[in-house]
N, C-alpha and C positions, 0 to 999 in steps of 0.2 A: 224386676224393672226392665222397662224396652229400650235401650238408649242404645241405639248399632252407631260404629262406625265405620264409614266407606274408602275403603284402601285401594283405590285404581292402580297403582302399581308401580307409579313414579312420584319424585318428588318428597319434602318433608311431612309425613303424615304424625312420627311420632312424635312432635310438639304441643298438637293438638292432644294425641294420647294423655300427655305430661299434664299438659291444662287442666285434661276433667277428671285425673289422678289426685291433683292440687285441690280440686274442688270437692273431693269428695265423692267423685262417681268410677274411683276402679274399676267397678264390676259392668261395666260396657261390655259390649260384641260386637267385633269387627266382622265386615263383611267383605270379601276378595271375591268370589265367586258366587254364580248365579243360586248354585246349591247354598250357600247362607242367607241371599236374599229367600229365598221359601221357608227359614226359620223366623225370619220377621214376619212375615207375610202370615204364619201359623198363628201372628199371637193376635189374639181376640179378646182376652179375658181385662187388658191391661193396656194403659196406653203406651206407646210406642213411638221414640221419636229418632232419626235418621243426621248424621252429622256429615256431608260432604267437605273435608278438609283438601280444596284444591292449593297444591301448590305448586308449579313448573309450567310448562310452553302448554298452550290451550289446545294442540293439535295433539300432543305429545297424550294430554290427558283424554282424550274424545279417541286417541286408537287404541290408548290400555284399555277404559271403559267397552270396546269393543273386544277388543282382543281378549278379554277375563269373561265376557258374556254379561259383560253389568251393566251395558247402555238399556237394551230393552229392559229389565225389571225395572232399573231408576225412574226409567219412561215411565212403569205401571204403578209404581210406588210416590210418584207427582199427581200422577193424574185420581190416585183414590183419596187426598184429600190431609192425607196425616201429614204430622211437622215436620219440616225439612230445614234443613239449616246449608246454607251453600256457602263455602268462605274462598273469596278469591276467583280462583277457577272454578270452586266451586257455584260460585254465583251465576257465572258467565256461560257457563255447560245449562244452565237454567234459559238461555236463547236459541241453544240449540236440540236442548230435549222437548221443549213444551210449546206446541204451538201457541199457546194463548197472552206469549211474551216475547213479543216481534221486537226486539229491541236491537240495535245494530249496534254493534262493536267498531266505534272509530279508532286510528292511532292519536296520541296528543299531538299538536303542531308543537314540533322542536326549535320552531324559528325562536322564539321572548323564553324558553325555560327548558330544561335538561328532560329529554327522553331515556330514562323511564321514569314516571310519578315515583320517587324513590324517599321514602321519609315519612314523619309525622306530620297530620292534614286534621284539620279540625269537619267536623259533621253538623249538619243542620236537618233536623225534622221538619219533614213536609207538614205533618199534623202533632202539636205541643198540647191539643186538649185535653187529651185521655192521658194519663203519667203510663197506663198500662200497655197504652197503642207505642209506645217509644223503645221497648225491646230493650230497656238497658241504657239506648245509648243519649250521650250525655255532648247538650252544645259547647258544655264548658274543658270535654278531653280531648285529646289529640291520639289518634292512633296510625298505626304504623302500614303505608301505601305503598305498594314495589308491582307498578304493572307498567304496560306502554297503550294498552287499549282499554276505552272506559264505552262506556253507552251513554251518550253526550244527554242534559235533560232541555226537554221539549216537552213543555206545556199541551201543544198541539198533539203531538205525536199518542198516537195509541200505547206504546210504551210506561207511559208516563204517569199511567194508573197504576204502574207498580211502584213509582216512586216512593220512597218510604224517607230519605231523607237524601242532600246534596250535599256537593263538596266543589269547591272550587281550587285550584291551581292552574296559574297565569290570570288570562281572562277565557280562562275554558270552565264551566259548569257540568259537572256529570252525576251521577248517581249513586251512590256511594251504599248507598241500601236499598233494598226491595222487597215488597211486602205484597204479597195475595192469599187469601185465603189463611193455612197455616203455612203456608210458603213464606222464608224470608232467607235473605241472602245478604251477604256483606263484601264491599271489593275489598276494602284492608283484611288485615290479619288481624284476628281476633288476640289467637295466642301467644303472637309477639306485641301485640299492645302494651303491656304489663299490667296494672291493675283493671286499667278501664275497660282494657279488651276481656280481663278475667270475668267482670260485672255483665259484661255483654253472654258471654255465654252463661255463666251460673240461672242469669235473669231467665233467659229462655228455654232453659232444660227444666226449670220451677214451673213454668208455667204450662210447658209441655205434659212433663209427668204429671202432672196435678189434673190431666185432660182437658187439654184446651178444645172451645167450642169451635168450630169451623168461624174462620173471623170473615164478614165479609165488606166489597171494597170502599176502601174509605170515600165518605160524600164530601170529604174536604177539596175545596177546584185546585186544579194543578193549576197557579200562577206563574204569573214568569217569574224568572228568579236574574236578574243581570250581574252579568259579574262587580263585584264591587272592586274601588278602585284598588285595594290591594288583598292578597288571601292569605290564610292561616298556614299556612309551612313554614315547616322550622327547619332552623339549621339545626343540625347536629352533632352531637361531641360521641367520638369514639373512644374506648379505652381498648390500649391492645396488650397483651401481653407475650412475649416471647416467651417459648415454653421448651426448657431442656431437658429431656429426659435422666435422670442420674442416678435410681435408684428403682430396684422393683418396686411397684405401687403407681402411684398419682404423686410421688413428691417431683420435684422441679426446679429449676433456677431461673433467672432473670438475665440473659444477656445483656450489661449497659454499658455504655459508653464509657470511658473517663476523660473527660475535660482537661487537658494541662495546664497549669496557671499562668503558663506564659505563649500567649496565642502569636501565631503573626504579626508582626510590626508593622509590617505592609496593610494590616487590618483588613486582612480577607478574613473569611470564616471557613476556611478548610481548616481541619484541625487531624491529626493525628489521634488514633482510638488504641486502647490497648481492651485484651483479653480477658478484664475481670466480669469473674460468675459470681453474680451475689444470692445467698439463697431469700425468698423472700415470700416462703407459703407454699400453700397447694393449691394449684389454679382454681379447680370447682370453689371451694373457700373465696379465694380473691374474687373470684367472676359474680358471683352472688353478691359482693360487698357492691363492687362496681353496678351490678344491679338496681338496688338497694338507692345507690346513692344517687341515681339518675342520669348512667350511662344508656344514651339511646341504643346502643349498638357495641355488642363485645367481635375483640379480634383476637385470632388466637393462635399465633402462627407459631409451627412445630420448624425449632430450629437445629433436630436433632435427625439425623441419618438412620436408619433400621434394615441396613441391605439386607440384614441376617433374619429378619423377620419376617412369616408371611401376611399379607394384609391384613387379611383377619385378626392378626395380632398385631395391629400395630398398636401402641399405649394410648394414642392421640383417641382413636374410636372411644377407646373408654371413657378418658375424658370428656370427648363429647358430650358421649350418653348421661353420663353422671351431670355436666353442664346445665344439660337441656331440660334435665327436671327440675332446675335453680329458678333458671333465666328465663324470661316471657319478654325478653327483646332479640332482636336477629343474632344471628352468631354468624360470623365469617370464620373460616378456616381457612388456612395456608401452610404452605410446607408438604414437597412428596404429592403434589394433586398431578401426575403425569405417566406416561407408561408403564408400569413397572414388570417387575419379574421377580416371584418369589424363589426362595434356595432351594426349593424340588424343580424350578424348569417354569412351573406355571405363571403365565403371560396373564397380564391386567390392565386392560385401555385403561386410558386419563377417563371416559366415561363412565367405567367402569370404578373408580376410585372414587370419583366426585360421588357419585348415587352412592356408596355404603356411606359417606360423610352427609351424605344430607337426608338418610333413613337412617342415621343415629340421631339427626336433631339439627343438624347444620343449615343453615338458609340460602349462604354464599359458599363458592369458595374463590382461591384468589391463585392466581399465577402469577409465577416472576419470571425467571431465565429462561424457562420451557416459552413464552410469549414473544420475548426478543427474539428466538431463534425462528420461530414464528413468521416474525414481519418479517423478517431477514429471507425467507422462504417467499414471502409474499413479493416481497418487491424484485425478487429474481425471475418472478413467474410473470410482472409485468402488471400487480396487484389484481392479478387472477388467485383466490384460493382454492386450492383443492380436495377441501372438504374433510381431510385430516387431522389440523389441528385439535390438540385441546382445549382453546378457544372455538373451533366451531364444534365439535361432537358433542363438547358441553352446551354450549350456546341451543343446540337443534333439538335437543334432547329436553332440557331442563329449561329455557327462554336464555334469553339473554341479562335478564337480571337476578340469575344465579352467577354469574362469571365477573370475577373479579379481577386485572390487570394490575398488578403491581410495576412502577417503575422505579428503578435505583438509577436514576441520573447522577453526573457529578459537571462540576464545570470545568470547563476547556478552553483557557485563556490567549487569546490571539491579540494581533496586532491589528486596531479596527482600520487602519492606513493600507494596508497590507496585502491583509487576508482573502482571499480569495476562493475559499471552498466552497463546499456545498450546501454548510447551511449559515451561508452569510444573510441572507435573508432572516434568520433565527439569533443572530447577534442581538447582546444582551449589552447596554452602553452603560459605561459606571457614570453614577451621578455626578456632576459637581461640588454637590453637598455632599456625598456621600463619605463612608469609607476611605480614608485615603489609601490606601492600597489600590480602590476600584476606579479610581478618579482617571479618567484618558483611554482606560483598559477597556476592553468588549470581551466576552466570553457566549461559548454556546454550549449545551446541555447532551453530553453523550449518556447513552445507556451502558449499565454495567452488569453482568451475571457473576451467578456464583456469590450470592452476597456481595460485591460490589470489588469482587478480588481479578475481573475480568475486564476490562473495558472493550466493545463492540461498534463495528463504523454505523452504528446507529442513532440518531437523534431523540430526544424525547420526546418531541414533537413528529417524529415519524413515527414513534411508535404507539404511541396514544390515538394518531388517526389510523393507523396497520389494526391496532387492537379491538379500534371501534369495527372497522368495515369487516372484521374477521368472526364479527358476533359479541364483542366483550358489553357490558351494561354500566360497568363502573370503571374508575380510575384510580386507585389510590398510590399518590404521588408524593415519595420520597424522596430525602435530600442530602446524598451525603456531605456535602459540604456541611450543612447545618444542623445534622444528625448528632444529638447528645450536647451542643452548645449551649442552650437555652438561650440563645439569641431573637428565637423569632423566627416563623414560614418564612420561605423565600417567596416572597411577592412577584416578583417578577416571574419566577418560573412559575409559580400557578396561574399569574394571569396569563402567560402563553401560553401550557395546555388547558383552560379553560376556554380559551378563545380556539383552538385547534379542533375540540372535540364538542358535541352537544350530547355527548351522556355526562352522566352525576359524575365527580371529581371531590376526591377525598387528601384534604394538605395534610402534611403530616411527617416529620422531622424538625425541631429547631423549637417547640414550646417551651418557655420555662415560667411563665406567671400567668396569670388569668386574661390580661390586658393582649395577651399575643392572641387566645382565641379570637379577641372582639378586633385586634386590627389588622386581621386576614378575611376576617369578615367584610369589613368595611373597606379595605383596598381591596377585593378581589369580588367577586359574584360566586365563588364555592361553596358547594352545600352543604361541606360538612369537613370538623377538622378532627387530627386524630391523636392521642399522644400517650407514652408509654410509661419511663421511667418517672416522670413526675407526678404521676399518679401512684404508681408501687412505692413510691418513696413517701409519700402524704407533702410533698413539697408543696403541691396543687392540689386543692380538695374539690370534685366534680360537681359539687352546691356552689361553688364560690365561682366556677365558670360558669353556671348556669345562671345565678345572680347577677355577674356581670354581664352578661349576654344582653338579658331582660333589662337593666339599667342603660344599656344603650339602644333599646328600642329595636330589638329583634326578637321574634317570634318564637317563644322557645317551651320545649315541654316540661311540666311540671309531673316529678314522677308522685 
């Protein structure tokens, strides 16, 4: 069998690997170097088809492609005619390797919706006549979008004969597939789509190996396409699990909260937490269920230390790896994504840690206190960075929507008559109706590290906008105040760091019923919410928020 696949050098490649493992094609051959592309190139007898799985910053991928010796062959291996498959960057390296696809790379307008396209997006085929011209893909699924730059669709434009199908987010139309010859290309990920993205690649490696005919360009007219008045993006539900190392193997614990039965009278929602470890599974196990059961998006933060271990050994990789053969939705990582130094001496950029997590399988990763100290760096320097963070080495490296910004805010209660400091402009005013404890009171959101055992003269709103200008793509915003309550998101803190920031924003602390997804949804414009323990507990069952999602008229994926 011919079925290569093209490893440029950065970025998640073995997800895709995982994919055509799942489907049945283990016996692939990667290609890294120019010397493997001349073993494709040898084969004659059999058809042959070529998989580019891009995933990271598009400049990042066009110097490895150079720098490996694999831009020129890719060049000669476009231009002779065989199947190509381009996913993501993959596609997009197809503007730059092939003259006969002048297509321009715009960014999305951040002003009406969040930079980066980050989530599930539904697809529309340019031509529906042929069921075998459609490549798999399907108007009725939603698949998984993580870019900042699209090749916007234009009828007019030359471009536009590659059109294979469209996708719309805000009132922007772009291209979401592209089709020439045996050339085709996809911006979403296939591999993280879960079944639909699975159908997408099976379709096309069948029709490949089977010898496809040279296809040529469709006589269907590129019409216009206008945005309609609203588009198929969903919000999306996280599941995260906290993962404590306690035993040799993959076995683990559940860091959760405990709630005491008798809260403040004052009827705030700060609550005091104690130290119970519940055991509750082995994460690969758990991560699959949550798969399974329709989480868009697994988190998997390692909240356990390994001074004594060198990276390579850290438990977490394993779990990764093992993960990534499960799951065919994104995996976020967190925990230890930061300098480190092994117990023989040897030093490890935060770059250098992110890349073995996301060449074991990983999509994201996610910073907490290594970020704070970050913007704190930032705002000393006069919000000049200086190109060291791990927010930007990861950001320059891998894009910016590999990098994840975690904030552990808590609230900081002041006298609204009073107060006079610096982020009185960020004052939060207790309702009338509210809370009687919050009724008269203002509070404002300081950041905390250390798991939340540090408080820092940072805002959460200073660091959300620090995080973004530093290179960050996401936000995922925590709350300890409402951390483990099941009271419900803090609404008011997401809608100020959503209003602060125009990348994606992930809520997330204080869930306890299904009805909390849908009214953070609906007070807030966030794209996505996230929650822990009530999922490991079955308190909350991940069908039951996606039901009620869709019964409130949001756009939501069906796994």
């Amino acid at each position: 069998m011919g079925l290569f696949l093209l490893d440029h050098g950065a970025g998640n490649v073995q997800s895709i690997a995982n994919s055509l493992t799942s489907l049945g094609y283990s016996d692939f051959k990667w290609i890294k170097n120019a010397q493997d592309f001349s073993a494709l190139d040898a084969i004659s007898d059999t058809p042959s088809a070529l998989i580019f799985p891009g995933q990271g910053a598009f400049h990042t991928a066009i110097q490895c492609l150079h720098a490996n010796g694999l831009f020129d062959p890719l060049q000669r291996y476009l231009d002779s005619g065989r199947p190509f498959f381009g996913i993501c960057v993959g596609m997009q390296v197809l503007f730059a390797s092939s003259a006969e696809c002048p297509g321009i790379q715009d960014r999305f307008d951040d002003t009406d919706k969040a930079v980066p396209h980050m989530g599930w997006n539904s697809v529309e085929c340019i031509d529906t006549s042929d069921p075998a011209a459609t490549e798999g893909v399907s108007a009725t699924s939603h698949y998984y979008f993580v870019h900042s730059y699209c090749a916007k669709y234009d009828p007019s434009a030359a471009a536009s004969e590659w059109a294979h199908s469209t996708t719309q987010y805000g009132q922007e139309v772009f291209m979401s597939t592209v089709r020439r010859g045996n050339i085709f290309g996809t911006q979403f990920h296939t591999e993280k789509s879960g079944s639909a993205g699975l159908n997408i690649l099976k379709t096309w490696i069948e029709q490949s190996l089977a010898g496809r005919n040279f296809v040529p360009p469709s006589s269907s007219p590129r019409l216009p396409r206008p945005p309609k008045q609203k588009d198929a993006f969903t919000k999306r539900i996280i599941a995260c699990m906290d993962i404590s190392f306690v035993t040799k193997g993959d076995q683990y614990d559940v860091r959760e909260k405990v709630v005491p039965s008798n809260l403040p009278s004052d009827g705030s929602t700060a609550v005091k937490t104690a130290g119970e470890v519940r055991n509750l599974g082995k994460p690969v196990a758990l991560a699959e269920k949550y798969y399974t059961s329709g989480a868009d998006e697994l988190c998997l933060l390692n909240i356990t230390s390994f001074r004594n271990s060198p990276l390579h050994d850290q438990p977490m990789l394993a779990v990764v790896r093992v993960a990534a053969q499960k799951v065919f939705v994104p995996l976020t990582i967190g925990g230890g994504i930061k300098d480190t130094v092994d117990p023989d001496g040897t030093k490890h950029s935060a770059v250098e840690v992110a890349g073995l997590y996301f060449r074991a399988g990983a999509d994201k990763v996610s910073i907490g206190s290594e970020a704070v100290h970050a913007v704190e760096k930032l705002r000393a320097a006069n919000g000049t960075g200086d190109g060291t963070s791990a927010i930007e080495t990861i950001s320059n490296t891998y894009g910016s929507q590999a990098i994840v910004v975690s904030i552990d805010p808590k609230r900081v209660y002041v006298d609204p008559a009073t107060y006079e400091g610096p982020y009185r402009d960020e004052l939060v005013y207790g309702k009338d109706d509210g809370p009687e404890g919050e009724r008269g009171r203002a509070w404002w959101y300081q950041c905390t590290v250390s798991g939340g055992r540090e408080a820092r003269p940072v805002s959460a709103v200073e660091l959300a906008k620090g995080a973004q200008k530093l290179g960050a793509g996401e936000i995922l915003l925590n709350s300890i105040d409402r951390d483990g309550t099941g009271l419900g998101f803090d609404h008011d803190l997401v809608r100020m760091i959503k209003g602060a920031v125009s990348i994606p924003v992930v809520a997330s602390s204080g869930a306890g019923s299904k009805e909390h997804f849908v009214d953070v949804f609906q007070s807030t414009n966030v794209e996505s919410a996230l929650a822990a323990g009530i999922f490991h507990r079955e308190e909350v069952r991940l069908e039951d928020v996606k039901t009620a999602m869709r019964e409130a008229g949001f756009n939501t994926r069906v796994a």
